[in-house]
N, C-alpha and C positions, 0 to 999 in steps of 0.2 A: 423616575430619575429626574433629578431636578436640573436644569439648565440655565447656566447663567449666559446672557447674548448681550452684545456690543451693537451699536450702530453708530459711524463715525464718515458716513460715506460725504456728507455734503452742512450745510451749514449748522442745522442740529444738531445732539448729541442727547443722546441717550442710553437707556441699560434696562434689562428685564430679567427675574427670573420665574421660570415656569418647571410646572411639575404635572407628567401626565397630560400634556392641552392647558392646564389650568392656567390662569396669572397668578403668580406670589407675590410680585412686588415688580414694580412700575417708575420710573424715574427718568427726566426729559426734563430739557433745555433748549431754547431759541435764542438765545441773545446778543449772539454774535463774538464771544468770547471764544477762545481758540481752547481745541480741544485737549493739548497739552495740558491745558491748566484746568478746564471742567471734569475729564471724562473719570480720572481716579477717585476724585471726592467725591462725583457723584455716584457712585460703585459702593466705595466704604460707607458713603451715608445710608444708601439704599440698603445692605444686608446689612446694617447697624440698627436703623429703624423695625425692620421685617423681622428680627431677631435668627436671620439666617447667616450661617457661617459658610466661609469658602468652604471649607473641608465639608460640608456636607451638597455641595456641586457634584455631578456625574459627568458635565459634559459644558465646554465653552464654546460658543459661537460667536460668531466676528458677522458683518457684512464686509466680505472683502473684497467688492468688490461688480461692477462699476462703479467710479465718482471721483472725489476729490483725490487727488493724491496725496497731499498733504495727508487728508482726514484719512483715508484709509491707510495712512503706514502707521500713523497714533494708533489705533484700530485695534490693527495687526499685531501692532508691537503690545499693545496692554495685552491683548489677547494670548498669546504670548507667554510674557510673564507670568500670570494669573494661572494659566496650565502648568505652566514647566514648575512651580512652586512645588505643586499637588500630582505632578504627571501623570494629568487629566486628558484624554481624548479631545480635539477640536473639530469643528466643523467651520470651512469657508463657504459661506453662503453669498449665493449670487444677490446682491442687493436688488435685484429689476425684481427676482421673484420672491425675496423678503417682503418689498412692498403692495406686491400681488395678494399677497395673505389677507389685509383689508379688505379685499372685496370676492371672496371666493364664496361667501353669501349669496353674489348676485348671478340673475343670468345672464351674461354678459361676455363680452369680449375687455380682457383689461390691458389698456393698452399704459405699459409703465414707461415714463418718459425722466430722462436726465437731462439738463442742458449740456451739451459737450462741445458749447461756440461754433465756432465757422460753417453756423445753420446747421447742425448737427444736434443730436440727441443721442445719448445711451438707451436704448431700447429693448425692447422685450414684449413680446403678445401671448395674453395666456387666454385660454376658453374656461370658465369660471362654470360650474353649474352645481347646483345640490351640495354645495360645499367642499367642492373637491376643486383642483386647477390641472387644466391640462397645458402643457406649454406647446404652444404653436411655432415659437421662432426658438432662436439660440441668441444669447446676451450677443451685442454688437453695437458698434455706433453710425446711425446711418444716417443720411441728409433728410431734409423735412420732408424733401419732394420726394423723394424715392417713398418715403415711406407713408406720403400722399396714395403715393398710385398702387402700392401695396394693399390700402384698406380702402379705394376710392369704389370697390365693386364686394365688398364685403357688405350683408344688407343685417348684419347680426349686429345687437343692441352695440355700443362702446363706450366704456367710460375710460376716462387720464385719469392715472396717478401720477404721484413723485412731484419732486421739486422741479422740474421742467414740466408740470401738467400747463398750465397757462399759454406756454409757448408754442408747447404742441399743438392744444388746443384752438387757439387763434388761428394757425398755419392751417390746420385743418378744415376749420369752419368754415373760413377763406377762400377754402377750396371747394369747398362745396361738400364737404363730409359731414355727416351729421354725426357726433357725439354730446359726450356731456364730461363736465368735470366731475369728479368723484368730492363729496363733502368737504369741507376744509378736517375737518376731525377724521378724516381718512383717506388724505390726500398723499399726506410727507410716510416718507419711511421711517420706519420705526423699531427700537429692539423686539416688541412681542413679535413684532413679524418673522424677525430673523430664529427668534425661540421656537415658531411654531413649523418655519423651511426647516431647521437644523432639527428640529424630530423627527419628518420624513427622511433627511438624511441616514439619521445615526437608524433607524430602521432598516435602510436600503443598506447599511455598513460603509456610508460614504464619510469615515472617518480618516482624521489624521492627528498625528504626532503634534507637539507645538513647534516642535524642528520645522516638520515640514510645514506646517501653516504660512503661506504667502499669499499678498494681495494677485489680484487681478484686475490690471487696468486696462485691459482691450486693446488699450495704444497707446505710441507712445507719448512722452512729455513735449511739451513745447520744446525746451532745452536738448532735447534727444534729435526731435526733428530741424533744431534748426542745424545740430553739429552733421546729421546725414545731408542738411542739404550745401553744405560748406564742404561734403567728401570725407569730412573726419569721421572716424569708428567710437564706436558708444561706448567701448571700453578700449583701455592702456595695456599693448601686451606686454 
């Protein structure tokens, strides 16, 4: 089955499709350009070059989630679209363990970091070994520190992914944790990643409608938290 996957979670943008594990076609952007206006061109470029058609898709997958919100409701919403056309089967994949895919190679503890401000990270710990990932936490956003003294008596190898690797890393180091950054070419998240969670998925039947397909942001928006902290309700009854 071939799988077309999205990744919209943070400044990048990208698209993959896979068949079987394999890659079929590969497509990524850094440039700082909004995803509104990158992530369809680069979809239609991508199965235009590959000489692959939507209609021959089995299954879409998103990163829906931790990260931008902005970026993950583009995401969601392409993601979306693109099923409901075909009334294709979705998968929301946890973007911590999208990124985890990178390094499930090694033997190691992968420790996936997002920046999420106020000394906070979107998080995720996974046990990596013989090419398989076991997850050790559940997706969350937690302080540096906590999550200092979480891994500060953990003596198994560690390496950072994601776009808050750096941040993490520094905090850590600082602390006296010994890890390591994961390569730059296997640092940031990416669609094949999301291609190759969302195959374990649709195995386990952790499938969904494009109805139901919704982001997951852990928490709320600045705009959310500052109406609760004003007493106002997030929604007009």
């Amino acid at each position: 089955m071939k799988i077309l996957a999205l990744e919209t979670s943070a400044k990048s943008v990208s698209a993959a499709v896979t068949e079987d594990g394999e890659l079929l076609a590969y497509a990524y952007q850094n440039t700082g350009l909004t995803h509104s206006r990158t992530l369809m061109p680069l979809v239609d470029a991508m199965l235009k070059n590959s000489g692959i058609a939507l209609q021959d898709v089995g299954l879409v997958a998103v990163a829906a989630g931790p990260g931008s919100f902005t970026g993950l409701r583009i995401g969601v919403s392409a993601a979306k679209g693109l099923a409901w056309t075909l009334d294709l089967p979705c998968c929301a994949v946890s973007t911590l363990e999208a990124m985890a895919q990178n390094l499930r190679h090694m033997d190691a503890a992968v420790v996936c970091a997002m920046d999420a401000r106020r000394r906070q990270v979107y998080n995720a710990v996974f046990d990596a070994r013989g090419g398989e990932l076991q997850r050790r936490t559940e997706d969350r956003a937690i302080g540096l520190d906590g999550l200092a003294a979480e891994l500060k008596s953990d003596e198994k190898r560690k390496i950072i992914v994601g776009d808050g690797a750096k941040l993490c890393y520094n905090y850590l180091s600082e602390s006296g944790i010994a890890c390591s950054l994961a390569p730059p070419s296997l640092r940031m998240q990416n669609a094949a990643g999301v291609a190759q969670a969302a195959a374990e998925m649709a195995r386990r039947g952790e499938i969904v409608t494009a109805r139901d397909l919704v982001p997951n942001y852990l928490r709320l928006s600045q705009a959310e938290r500052e109406r609760l902290a004003k007493g106002l309700k997030l929604t007009v009854d």
